[in-house]
mmCIF file of the N, C-alpha and C atoms, coordinates in Angstrom:
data_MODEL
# 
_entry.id   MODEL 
# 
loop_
_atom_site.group_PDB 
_atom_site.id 
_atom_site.type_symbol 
_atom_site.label_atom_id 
_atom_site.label_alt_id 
_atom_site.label_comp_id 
_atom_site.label_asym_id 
_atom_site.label_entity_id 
_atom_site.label_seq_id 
_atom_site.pdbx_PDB_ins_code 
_atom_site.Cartn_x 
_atom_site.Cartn_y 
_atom_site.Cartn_z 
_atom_site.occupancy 
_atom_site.B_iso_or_equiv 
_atom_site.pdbx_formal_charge 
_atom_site.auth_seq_id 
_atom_site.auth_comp_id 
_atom_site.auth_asym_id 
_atom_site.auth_atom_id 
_atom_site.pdbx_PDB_model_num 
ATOM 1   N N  . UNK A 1 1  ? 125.593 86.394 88.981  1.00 0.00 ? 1  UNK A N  1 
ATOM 2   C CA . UNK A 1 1  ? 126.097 85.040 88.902  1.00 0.00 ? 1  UNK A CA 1 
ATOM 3   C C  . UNK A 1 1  ? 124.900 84.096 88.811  1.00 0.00 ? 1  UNK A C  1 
ATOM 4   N N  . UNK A 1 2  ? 125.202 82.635 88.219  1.00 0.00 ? 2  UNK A N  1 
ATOM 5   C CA . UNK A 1 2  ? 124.071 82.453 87.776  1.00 0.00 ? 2  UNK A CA 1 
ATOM 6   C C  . UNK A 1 2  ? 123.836 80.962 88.568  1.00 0.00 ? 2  UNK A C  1 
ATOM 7   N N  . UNK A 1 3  ? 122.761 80.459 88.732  1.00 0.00 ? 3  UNK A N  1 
ATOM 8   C CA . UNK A 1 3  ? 122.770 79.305 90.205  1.00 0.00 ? 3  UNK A CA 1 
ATOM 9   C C  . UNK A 1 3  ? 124.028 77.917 89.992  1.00 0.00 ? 3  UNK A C  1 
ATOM 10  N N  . UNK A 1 4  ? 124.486 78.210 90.522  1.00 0.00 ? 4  UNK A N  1 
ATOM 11  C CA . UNK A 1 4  ? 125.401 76.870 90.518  1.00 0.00 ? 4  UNK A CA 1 
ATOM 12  C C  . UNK A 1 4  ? 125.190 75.648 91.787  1.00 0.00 ? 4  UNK A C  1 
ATOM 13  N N  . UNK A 1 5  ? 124.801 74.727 91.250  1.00 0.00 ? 5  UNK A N  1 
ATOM 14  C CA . UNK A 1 5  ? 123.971 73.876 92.404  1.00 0.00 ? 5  UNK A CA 1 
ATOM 15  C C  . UNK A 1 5  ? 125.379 72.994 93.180  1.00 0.00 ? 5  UNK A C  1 
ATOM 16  N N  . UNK A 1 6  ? 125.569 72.647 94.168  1.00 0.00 ? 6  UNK A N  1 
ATOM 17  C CA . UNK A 1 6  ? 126.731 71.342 95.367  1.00 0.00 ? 6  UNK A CA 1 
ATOM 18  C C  . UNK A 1 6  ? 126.403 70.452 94.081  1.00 0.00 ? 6  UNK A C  1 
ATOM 19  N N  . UNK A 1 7  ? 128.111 70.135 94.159  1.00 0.00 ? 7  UNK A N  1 
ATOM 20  C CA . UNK A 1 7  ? 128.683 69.353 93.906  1.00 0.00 ? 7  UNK A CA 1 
ATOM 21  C C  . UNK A 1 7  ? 128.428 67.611 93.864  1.00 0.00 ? 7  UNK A C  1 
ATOM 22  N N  . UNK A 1 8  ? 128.040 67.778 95.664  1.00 0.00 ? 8  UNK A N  1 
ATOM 23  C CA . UNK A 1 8  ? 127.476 66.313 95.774  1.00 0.00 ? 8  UNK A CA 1 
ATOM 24  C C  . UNK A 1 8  ? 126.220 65.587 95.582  1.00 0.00 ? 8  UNK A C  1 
ATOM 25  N N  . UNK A 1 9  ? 126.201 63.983 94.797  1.00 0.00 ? 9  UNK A N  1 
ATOM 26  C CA . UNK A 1 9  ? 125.233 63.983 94.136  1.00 0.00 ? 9  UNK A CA 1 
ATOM 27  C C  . UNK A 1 9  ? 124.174 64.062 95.162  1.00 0.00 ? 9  UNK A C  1 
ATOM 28  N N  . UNK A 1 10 ? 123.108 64.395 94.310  1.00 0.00 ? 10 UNK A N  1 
ATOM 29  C CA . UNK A 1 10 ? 121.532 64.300 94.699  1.00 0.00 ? 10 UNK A CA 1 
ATOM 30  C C  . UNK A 1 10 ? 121.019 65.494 95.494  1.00 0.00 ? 10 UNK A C  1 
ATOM 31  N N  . UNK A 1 11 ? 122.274 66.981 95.952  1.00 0.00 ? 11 UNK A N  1 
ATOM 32  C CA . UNK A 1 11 ? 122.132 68.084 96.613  1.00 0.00 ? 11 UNK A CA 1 
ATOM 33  C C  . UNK A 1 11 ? 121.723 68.729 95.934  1.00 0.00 ? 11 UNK A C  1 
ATOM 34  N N  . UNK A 1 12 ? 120.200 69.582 95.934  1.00 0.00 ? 12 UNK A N  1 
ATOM 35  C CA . UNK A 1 12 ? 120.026 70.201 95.107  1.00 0.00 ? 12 UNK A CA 1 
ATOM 36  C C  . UNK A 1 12 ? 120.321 71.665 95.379  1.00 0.00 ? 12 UNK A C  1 
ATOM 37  N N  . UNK A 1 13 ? 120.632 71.834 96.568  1.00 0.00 ? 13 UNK A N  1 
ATOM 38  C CA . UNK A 1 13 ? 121.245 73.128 97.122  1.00 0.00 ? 13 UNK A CA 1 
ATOM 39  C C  . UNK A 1 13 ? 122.417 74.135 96.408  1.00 0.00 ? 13 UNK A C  1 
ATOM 40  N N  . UNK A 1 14 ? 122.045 75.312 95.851  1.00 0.00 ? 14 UNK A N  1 
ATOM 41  C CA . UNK A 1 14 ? 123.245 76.730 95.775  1.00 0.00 ? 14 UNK A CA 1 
ATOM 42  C C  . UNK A 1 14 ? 124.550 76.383 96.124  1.00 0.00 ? 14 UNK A C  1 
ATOM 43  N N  . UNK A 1 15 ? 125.312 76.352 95.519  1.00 0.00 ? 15 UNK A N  1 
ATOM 44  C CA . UNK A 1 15 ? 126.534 76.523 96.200  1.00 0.00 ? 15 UNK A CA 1 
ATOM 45  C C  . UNK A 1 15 ? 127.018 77.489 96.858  1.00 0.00 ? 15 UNK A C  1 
ATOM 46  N N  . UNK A 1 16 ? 128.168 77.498 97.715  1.00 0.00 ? 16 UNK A N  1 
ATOM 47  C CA . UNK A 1 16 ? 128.611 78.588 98.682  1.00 0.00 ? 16 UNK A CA 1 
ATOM 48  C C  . UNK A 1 16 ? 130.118 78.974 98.867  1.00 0.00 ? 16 UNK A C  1 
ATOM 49  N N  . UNK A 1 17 ? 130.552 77.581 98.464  1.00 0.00 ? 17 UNK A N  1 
ATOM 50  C CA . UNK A 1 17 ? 132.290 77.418 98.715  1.00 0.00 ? 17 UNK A CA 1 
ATOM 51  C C  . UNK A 1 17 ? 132.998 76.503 97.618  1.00 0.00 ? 17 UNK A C  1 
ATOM 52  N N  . UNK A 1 18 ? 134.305 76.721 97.375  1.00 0.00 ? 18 UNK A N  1 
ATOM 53  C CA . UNK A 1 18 ? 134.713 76.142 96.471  1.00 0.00 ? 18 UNK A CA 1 
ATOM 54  C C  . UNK A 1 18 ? 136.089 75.035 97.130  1.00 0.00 ? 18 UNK A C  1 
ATOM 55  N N  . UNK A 1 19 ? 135.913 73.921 96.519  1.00 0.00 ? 19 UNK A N  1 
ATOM 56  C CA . UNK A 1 19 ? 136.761 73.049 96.870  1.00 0.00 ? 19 UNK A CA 1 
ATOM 57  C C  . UNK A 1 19 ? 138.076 72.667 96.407  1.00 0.00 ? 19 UNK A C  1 
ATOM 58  N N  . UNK A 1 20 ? 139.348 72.763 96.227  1.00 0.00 ? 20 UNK A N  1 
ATOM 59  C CA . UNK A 1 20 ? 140.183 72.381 95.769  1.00 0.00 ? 20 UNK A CA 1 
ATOM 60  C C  . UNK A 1 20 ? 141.066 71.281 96.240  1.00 0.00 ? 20 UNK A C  1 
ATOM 61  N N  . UNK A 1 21 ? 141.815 70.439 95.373  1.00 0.00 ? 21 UNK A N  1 
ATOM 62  C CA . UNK A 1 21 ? 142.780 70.000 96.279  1.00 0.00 ? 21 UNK A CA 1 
ATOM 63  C C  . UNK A 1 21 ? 144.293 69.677 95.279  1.00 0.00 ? 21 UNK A C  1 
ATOM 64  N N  . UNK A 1 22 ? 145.269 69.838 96.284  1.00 0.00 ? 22 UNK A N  1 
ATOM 65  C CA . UNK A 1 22 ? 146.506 70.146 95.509  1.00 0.00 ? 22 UNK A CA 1 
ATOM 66  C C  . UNK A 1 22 ? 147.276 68.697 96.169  1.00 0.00 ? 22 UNK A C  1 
ATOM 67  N N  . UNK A 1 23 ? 147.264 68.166 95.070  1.00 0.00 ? 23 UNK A N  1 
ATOM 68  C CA . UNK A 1 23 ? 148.067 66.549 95.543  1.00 0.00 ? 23 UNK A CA 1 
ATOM 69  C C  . UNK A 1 23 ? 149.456 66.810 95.917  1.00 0.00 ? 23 UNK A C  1 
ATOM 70  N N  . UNK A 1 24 ? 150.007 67.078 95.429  1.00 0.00 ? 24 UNK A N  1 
ATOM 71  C CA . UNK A 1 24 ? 151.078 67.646 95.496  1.00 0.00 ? 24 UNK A CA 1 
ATOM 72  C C  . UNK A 1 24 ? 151.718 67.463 97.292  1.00 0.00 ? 24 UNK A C  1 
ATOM 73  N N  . UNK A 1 25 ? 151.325 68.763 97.650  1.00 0.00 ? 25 UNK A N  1 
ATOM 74  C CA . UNK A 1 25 ? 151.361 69.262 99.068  1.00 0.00 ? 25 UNK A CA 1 
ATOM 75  C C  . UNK A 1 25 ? 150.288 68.336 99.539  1.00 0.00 ? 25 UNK A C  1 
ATOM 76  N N  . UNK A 1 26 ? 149.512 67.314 99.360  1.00 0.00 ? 26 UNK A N  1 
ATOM 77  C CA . UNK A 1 26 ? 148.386 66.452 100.373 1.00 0.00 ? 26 UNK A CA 1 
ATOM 78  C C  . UNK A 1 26 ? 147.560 67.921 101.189 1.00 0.00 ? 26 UNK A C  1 
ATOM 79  N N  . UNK A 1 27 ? 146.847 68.672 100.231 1.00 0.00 ? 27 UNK A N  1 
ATOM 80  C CA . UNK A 1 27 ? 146.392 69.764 101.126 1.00 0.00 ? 27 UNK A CA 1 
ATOM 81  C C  . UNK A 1 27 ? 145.123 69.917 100.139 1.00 0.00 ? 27 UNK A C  1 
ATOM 82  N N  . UNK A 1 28 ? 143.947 70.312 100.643 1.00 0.00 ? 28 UNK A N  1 
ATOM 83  C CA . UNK A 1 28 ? 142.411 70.596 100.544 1.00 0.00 ? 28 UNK A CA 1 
ATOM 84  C C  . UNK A 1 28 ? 142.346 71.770 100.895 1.00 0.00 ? 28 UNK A C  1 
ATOM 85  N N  . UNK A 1 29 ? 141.796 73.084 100.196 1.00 0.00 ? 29 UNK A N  1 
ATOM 86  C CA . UNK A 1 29 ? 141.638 73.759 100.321 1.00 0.00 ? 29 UNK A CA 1 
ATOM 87  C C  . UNK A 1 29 ? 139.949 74.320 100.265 1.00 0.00 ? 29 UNK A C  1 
ATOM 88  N N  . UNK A 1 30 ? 139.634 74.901 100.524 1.00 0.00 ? 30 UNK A N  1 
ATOM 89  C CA . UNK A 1 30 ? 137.791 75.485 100.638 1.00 0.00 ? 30 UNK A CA 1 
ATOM 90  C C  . UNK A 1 30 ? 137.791 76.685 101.271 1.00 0.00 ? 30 UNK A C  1 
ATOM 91  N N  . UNK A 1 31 ? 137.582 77.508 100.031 1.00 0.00 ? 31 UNK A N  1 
ATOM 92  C CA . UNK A 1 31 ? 137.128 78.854 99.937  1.00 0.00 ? 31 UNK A CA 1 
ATOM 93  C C  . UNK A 1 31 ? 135.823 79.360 99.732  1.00 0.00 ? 31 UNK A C  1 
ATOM 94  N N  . UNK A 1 32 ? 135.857 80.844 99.323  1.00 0.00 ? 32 UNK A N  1 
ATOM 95  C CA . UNK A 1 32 ? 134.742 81.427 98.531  1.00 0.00 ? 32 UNK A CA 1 
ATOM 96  C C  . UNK A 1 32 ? 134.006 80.720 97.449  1.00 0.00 ? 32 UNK A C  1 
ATOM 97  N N  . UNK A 1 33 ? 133.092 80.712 97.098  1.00 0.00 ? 33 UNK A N  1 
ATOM 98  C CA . UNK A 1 33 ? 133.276 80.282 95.720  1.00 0.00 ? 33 UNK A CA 1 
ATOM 99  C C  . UNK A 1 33 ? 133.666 80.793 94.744  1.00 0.00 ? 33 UNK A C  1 
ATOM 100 N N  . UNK A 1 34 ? 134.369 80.055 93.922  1.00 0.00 ? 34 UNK A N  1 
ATOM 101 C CA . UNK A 1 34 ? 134.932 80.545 92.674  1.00 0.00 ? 34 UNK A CA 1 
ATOM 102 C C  . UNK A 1 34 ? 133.882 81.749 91.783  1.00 0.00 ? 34 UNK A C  1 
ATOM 103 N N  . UNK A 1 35 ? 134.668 82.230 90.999  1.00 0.00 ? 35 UNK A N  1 
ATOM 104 C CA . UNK A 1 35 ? 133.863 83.082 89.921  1.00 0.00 ? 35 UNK A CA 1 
ATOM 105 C C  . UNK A 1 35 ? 133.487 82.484 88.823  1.00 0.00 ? 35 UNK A C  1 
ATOM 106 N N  . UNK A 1 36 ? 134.093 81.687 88.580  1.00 0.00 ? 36 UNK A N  1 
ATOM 107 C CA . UNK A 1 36 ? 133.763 80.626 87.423  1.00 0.00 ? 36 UNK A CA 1 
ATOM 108 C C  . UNK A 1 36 ? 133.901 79.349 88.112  1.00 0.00 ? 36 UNK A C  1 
ATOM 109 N N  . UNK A 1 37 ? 132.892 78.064 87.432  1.00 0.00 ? 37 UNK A N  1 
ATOM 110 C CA . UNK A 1 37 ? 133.277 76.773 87.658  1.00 0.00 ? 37 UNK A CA 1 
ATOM 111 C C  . UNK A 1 37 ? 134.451 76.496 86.943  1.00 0.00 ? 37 UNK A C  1 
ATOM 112 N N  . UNK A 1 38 ? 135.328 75.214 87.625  1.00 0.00 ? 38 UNK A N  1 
ATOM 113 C CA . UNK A 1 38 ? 136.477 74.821 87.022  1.00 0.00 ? 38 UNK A CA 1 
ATOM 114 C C  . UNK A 1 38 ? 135.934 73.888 87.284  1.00 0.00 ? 38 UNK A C  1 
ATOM 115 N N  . UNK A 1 39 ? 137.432 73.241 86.063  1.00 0.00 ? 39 UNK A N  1 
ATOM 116 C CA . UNK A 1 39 ? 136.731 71.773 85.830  1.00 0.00 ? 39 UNK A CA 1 
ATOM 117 C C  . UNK A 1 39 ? 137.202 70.481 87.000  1.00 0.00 ? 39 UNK A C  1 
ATOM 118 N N  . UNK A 1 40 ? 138.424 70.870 87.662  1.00 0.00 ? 40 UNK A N  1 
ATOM 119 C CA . UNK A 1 40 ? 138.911 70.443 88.844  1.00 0.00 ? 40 UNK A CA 1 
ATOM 120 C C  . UNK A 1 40 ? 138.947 70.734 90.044  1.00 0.00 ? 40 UNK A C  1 
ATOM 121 N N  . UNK A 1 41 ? 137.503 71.468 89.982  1.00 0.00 ? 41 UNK A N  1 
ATOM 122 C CA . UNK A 1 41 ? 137.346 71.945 91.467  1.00 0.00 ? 41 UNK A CA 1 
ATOM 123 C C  . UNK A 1 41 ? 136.054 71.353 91.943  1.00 0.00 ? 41 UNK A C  1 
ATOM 124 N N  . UNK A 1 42 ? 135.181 71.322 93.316  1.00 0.00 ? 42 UNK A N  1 
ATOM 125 C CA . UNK A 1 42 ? 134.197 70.968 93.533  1.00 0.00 ? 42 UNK A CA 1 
ATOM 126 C C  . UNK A 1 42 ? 133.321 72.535 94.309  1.00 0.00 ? 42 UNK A C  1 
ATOM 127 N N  . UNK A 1 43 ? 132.351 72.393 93.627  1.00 0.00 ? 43 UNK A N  1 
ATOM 128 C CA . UNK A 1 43 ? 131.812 73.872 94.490  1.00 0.00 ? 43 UNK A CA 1 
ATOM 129 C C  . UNK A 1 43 ? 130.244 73.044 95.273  1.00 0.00 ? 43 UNK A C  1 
ATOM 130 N N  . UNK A 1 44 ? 130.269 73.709 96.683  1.00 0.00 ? 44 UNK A N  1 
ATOM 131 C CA . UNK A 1 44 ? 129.245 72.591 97.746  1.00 0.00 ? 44 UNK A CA 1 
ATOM 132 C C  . UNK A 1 44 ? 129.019 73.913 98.203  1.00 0.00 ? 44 UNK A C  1 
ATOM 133 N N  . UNK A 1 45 ? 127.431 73.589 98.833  1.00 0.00 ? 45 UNK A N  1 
ATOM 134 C CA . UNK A 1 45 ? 126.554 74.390 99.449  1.00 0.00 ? 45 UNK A CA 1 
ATOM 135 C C  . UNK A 1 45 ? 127.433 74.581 100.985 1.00 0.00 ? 45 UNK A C  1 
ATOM 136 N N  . UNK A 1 46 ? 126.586 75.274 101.807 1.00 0.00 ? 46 UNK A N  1 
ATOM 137 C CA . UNK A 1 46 ? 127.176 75.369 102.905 1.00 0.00 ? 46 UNK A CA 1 
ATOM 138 C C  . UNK A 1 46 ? 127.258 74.281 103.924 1.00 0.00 ? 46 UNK A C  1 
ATOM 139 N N  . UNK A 1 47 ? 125.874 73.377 103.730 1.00 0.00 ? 47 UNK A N  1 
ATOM 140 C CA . UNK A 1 47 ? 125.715 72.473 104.526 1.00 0.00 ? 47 UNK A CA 1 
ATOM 141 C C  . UNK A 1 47 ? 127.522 71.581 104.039 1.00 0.00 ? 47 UNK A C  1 
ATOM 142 N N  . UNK A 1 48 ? 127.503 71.072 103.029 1.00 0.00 ? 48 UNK A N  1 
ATOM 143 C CA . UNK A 1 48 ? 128.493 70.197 102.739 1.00 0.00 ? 48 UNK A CA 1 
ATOM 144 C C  . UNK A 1 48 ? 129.811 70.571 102.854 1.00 0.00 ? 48 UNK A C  1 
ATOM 145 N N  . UNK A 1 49 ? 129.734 72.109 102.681 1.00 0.00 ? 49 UNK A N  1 
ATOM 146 C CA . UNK A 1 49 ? 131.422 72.660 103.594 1.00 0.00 ? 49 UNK A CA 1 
ATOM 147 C C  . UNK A 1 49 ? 131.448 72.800 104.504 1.00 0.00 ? 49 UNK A C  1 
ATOM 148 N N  . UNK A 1 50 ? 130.715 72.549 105.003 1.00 0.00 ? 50 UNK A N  1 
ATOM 149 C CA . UNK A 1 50 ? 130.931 72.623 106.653 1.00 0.00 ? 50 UNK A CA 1 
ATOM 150 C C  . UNK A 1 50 ? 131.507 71.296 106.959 1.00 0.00 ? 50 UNK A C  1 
ATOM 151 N N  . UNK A 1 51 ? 130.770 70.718 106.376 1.00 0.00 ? 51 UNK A N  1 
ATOM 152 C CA . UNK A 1 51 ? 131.171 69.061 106.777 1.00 0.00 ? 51 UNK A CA 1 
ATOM 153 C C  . UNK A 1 51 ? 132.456 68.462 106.372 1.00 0.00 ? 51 UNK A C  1 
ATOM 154 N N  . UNK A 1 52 ? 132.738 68.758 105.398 1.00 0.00 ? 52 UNK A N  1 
ATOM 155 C CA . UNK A 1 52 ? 133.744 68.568 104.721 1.00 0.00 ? 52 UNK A CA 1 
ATOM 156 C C  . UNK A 1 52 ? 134.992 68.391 105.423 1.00 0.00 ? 52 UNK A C  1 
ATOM 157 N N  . UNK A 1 53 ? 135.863 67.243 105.230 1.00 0.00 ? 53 UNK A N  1 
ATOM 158 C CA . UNK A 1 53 ? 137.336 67.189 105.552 1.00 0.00 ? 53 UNK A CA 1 
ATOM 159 C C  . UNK A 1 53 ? 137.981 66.801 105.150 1.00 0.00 ? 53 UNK A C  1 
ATOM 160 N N  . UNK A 1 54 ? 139.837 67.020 105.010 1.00 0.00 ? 54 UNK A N  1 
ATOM 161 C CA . UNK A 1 54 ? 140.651 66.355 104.303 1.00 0.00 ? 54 UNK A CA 1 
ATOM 162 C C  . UNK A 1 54 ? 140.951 65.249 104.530 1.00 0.00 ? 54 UNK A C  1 
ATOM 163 N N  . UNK A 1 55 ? 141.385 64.071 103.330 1.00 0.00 ? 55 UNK A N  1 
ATOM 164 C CA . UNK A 1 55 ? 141.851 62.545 103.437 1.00 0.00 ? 55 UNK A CA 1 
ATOM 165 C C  . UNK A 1 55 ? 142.896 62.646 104.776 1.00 0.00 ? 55 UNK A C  1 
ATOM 166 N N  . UNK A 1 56 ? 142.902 61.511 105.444 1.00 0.00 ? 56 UNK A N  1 
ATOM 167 C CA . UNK A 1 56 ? 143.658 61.122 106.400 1.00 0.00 ? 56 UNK A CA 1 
ATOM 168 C C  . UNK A 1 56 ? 145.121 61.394 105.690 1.00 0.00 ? 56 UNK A C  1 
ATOM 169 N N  . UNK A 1 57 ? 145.844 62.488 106.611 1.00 0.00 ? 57 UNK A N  1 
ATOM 170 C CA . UNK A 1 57 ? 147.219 62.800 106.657 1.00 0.00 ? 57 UNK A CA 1 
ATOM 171 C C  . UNK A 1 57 ? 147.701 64.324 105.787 1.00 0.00 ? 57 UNK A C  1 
ATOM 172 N N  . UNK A 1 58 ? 146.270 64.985 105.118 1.00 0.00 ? 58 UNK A N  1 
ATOM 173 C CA . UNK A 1 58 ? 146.666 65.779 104.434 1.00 0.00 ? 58 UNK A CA 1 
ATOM 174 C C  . UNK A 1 58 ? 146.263 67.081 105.205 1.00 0.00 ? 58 UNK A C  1 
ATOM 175 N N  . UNK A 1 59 ? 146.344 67.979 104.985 1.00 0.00 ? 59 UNK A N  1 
ATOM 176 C CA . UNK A 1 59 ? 146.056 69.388 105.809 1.00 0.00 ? 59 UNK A CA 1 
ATOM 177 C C  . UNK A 1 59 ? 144.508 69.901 105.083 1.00 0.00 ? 59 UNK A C  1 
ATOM 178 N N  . UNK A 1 60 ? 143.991 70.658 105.819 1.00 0.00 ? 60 UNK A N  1 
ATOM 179 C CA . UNK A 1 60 ? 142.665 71.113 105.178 1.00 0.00 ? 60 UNK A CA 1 
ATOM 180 C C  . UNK A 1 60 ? 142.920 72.973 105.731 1.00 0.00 ? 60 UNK A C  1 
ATOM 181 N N  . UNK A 1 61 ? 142.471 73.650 104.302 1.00 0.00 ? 61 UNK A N  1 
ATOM 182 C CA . UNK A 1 61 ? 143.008 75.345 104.900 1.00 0.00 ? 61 UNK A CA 1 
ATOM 183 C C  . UNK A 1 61 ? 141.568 75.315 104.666 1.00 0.00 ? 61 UNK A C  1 
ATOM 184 N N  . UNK A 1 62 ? 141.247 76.355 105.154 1.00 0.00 ? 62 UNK A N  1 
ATOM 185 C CA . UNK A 1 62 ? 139.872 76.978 104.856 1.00 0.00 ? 62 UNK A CA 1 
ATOM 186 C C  . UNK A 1 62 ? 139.849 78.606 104.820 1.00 0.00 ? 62 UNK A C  1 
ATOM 187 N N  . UNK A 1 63 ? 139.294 79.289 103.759 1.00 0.00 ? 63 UNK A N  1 
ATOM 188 C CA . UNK A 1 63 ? 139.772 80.523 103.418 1.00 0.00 ? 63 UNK A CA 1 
ATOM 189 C C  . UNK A 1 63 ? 138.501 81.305 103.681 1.00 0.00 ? 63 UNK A C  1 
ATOM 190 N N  . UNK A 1 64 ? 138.175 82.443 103.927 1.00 0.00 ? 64 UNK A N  1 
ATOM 191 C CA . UNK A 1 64 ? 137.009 83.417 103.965 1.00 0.00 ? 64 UNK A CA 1 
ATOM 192 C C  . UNK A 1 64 ? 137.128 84.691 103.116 1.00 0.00 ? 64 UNK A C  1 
ATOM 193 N N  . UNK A 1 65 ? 135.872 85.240 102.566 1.00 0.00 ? 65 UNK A N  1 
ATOM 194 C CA . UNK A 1 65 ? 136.159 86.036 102.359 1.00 0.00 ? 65 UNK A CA 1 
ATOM 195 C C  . UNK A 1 65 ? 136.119 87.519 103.545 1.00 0.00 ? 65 UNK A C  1 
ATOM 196 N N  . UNK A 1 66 ? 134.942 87.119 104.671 1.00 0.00 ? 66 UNK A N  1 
ATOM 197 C CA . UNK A 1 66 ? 134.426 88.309 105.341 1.00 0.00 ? 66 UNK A CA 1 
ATOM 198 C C  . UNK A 1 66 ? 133.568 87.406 106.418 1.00 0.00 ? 66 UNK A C  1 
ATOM 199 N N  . UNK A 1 67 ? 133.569 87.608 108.031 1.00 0.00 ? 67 UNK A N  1 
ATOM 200 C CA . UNK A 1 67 ? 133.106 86.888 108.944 1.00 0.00 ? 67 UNK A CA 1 
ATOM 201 C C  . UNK A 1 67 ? 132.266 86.156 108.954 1.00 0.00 ? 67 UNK A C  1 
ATOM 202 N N  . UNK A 1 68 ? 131.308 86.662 107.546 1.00 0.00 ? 68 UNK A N  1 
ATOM 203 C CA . UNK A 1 68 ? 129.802 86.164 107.716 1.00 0.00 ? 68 UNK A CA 1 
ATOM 204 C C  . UNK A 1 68 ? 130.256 84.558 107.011 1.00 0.00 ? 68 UNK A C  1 
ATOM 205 N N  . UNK A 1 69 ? 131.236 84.961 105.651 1.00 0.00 ? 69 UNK A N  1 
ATOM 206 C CA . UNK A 1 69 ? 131.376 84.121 105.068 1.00 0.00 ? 69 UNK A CA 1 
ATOM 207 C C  . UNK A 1 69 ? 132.278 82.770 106.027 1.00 0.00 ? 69 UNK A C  1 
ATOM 208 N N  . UNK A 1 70 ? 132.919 82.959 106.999 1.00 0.00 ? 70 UNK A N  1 
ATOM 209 C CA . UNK A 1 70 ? 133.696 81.871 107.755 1.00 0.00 ? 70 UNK A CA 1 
ATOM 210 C C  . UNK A 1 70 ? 132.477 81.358 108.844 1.00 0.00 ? 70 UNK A C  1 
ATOM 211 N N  . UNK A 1 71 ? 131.719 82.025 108.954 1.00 0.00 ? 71 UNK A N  1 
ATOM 212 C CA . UNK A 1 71 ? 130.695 81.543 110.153 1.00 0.00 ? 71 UNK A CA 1 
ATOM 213 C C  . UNK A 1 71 ? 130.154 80.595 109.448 1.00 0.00 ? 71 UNK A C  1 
ATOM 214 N N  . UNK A 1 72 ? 129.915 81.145 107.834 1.00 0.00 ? 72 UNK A N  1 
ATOM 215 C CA . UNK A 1 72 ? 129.049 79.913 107.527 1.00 0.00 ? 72 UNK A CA 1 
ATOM 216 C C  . UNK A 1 72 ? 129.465 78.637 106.724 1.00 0.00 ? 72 UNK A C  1 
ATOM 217 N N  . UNK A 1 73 ? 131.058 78.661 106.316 1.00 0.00 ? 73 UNK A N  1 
ATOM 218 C CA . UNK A 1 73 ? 131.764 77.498 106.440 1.00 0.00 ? 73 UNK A CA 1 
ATOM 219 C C  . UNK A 1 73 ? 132.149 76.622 108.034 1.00 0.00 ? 73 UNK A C  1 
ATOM 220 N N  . UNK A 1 74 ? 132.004 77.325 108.688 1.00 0.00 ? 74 UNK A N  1 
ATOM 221 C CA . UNK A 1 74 ? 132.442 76.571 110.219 1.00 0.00 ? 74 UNK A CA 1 
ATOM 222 C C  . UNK A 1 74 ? 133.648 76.989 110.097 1.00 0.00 ? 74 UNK A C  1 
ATOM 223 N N  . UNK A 1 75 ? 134.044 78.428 110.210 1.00 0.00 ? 75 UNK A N  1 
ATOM 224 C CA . UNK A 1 75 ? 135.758 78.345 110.493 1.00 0.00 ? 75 UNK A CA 1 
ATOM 225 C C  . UNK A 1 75 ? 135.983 79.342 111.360 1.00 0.00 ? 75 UNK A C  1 
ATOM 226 N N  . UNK A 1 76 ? 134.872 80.489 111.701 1.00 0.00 ? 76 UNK A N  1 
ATOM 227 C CA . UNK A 1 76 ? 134.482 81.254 113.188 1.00 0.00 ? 76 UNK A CA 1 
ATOM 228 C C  . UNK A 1 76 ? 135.438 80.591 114.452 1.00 0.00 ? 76 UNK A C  1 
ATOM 229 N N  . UNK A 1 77 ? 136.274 81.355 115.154 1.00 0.00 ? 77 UNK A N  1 
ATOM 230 C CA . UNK A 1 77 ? 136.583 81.038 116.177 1.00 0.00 ? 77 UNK A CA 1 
ATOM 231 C C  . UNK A 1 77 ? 136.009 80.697 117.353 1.00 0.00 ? 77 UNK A C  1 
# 
């Protein structure tokens, strides 16, 4: 895979996780990162998924693939 840099401006950091959000349901989702970029998604390093939260009133899921990968979104119990 080939470097895909965060989403947010001026981060020059790898990405780690992929961002979605489904208006619909008012729900944010942040996973793995994708296998491909899409064009309606946001893909952010770890620092910025971690941080990351949904607009006031909507739900935020957060998905893993494998412990290491939820430790380093912040979703570790």
């Amino acid at each position: 895979m080939s470097f895909r840099p965060c989403s947010r401006v001026a981060c020059p950091d790898e990405s780690a996780a992929t961002l979605t959000f489904d208006y619909a349901d008012s729900m944010a989702v942040l996973g793995p990162l994708s296998l491909r970029r899409e064009p309606h998604s946001f893909d952010l390093c770890v620092r910025h998924a971690r941080l990351t939260s949904a607009p006031q009133g909507w739900q935020m899921i957060r998905l893993s693939r494998a412990t290491d990968d939820a430790a380093a979104l912040g979703c570790a119990e």
